[in-house]
C-alpha positions, 0 to 999 in steps of 0.5 A: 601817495608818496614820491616815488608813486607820484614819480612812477605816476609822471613816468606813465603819464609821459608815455602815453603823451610821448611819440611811440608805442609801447608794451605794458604786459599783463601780470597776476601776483608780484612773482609773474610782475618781477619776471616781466619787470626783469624783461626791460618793459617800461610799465605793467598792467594788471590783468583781472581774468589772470587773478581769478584764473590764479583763484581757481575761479572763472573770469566772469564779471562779478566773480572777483570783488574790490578788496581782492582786486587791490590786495593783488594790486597793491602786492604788485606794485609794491614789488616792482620799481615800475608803473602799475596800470591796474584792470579795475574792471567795472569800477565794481558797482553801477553808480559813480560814486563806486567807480570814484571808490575803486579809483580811490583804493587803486591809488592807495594800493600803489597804482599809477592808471586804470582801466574803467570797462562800460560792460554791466555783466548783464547778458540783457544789458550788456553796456551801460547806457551812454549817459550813466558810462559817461558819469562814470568815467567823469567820476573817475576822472574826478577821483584820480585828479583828487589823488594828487597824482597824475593818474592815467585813466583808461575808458574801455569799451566793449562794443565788439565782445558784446555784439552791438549793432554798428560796433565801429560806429558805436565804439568810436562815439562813446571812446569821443564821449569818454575822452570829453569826460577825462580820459586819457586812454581809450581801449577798444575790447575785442579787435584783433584784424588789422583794418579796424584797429588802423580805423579806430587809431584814425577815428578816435582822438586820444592814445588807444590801448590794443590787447594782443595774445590771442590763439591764432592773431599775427599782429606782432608789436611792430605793426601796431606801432606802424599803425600809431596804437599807443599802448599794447597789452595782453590781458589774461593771455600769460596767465592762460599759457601758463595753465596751458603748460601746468595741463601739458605736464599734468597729462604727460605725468598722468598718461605717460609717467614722464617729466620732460616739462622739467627740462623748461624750468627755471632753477631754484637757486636761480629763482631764489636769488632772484626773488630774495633780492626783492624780498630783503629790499621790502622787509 
């Protein structure tokens, strides 16, 4: 842990206790956290379906493990000047103790928050059962107040994607659980209509986390804001429209022997300046 971390770590921390909402966008290696960094946002998120996408590999629970979560997490925060809020998955084992592991490297690799899921990977089980997702998240907390930073900690729960019963009702008992054990933030996997977002702000009493960038979903900053969702994010959604645009450029070389994806990019000069900057400051 050094200053500057610690500095970055109270930065992130006020903006979740701070009036307002804000955008943390999700990157997937340093070059995509530069160009979000450049846009002006105060805060990043990492985003675990971009890292696999980037590795040719599904975004399935399991497919990525810790040691390659961190060797991405620690090249983005060392390449940007703001917070970096990683998706740990998670925790990358059932047991506490594993969860208290992942928060330990996630602060060794430069990360000021993270992002802890109650989700098992098991299609039979899909959610950890209640009292063992509540450990976990208190193992968290216990691990990143050991950090000597003031890590921000987000409980998701993904009651909506895994099809439970009542999952309003669910989703909001384990979000009160999580934030009796520790957390910080809450983040609800899954929403995406007006009505339950605007309930689960109501109903769960700590700052919520909403991904947006879904195909098709309306829901523009603003609104959320009006709503009085804390932090908004976009998971993969980027990383997914870039592959949208390498398959479009590929079709188009492929069946029509044209280049006009060409006309969107950005010149190599103007990259390389861009990028040296960083590259000079780091070595």
């Amino acid at each position: 842990m050094t200053q500057e971390q610690l500095a970055k770590a109270e930065q992130f921390r006020n903006l979740h206790t701070s009036p307002g909402t804000f955008l943390a966008p999700n990157a997937w290696n340093a070059g995509s956290a530069r160009m979000l960094e450049a846009a002006g946002f105060p805060a990043l998120s990492t985003t675990s379906s971009g890292i696999a996408l980037s590795l040719g590999r599904p975004d399935y629970e399991g497919r990525l493990g810790r040691e390659e979560i961190m060797s991405r997490v620690a090249s983005m925060a060392q390449a940007v000047e703001l917070p970096v809020n990683a998706d740990l998955e998670n925790g990358y084992g059932p047991q506490p103790e594993d969860v208290a592991e992942t928060i330990r490297q996630a602060v060794a690799a430069g990360a000021v928050g993270g992002n802890i899921e109650d989700y098992t990977g098991d299609p039979r089980e899909p959610l950890f059962e209640t009292e063992l997702a509540v450990a976990r998240i208190a193992a968290a907390r216990a691990a990143a107040d050991r950090s000597g930073i003031p890590f921000t900690l987000t409980a998701r729960t993904d009651c909506y994607i895994t099809g439970q019963d009542k999952p309003m009702t669910e989703a909001v008992r384990r979000a009160k659980l999580y934030r009796e054990a520790g957390a910080d933030c809450i983040f609800v996997a899954g929403v995406t209509d007006r009505s339950t977002i605007a309930a689960l702000v109501r109903e769960i009493p700590a700052p919520l986390n909403v991904v947006v960038g879904f195909a098709g979903q309306p829901l523009t900053a603003r609104e959320l804001a009006t709503m009085g969702v804390k932090r908004i994010s976009i998971g993969g959604s980027l990383a997914r429209a870039t592959f949208g645009l390498i398959r479009r450029a590929a079709n188009e070389m492929a069946q029509q022997g044209t280049f006009s994806f060409a006309e969107e990019q950005i010149p190599d000069a103007e990259l390389s300046t861009f990028f040296g900057s960083w590259s000079e400051k780091v070595a």
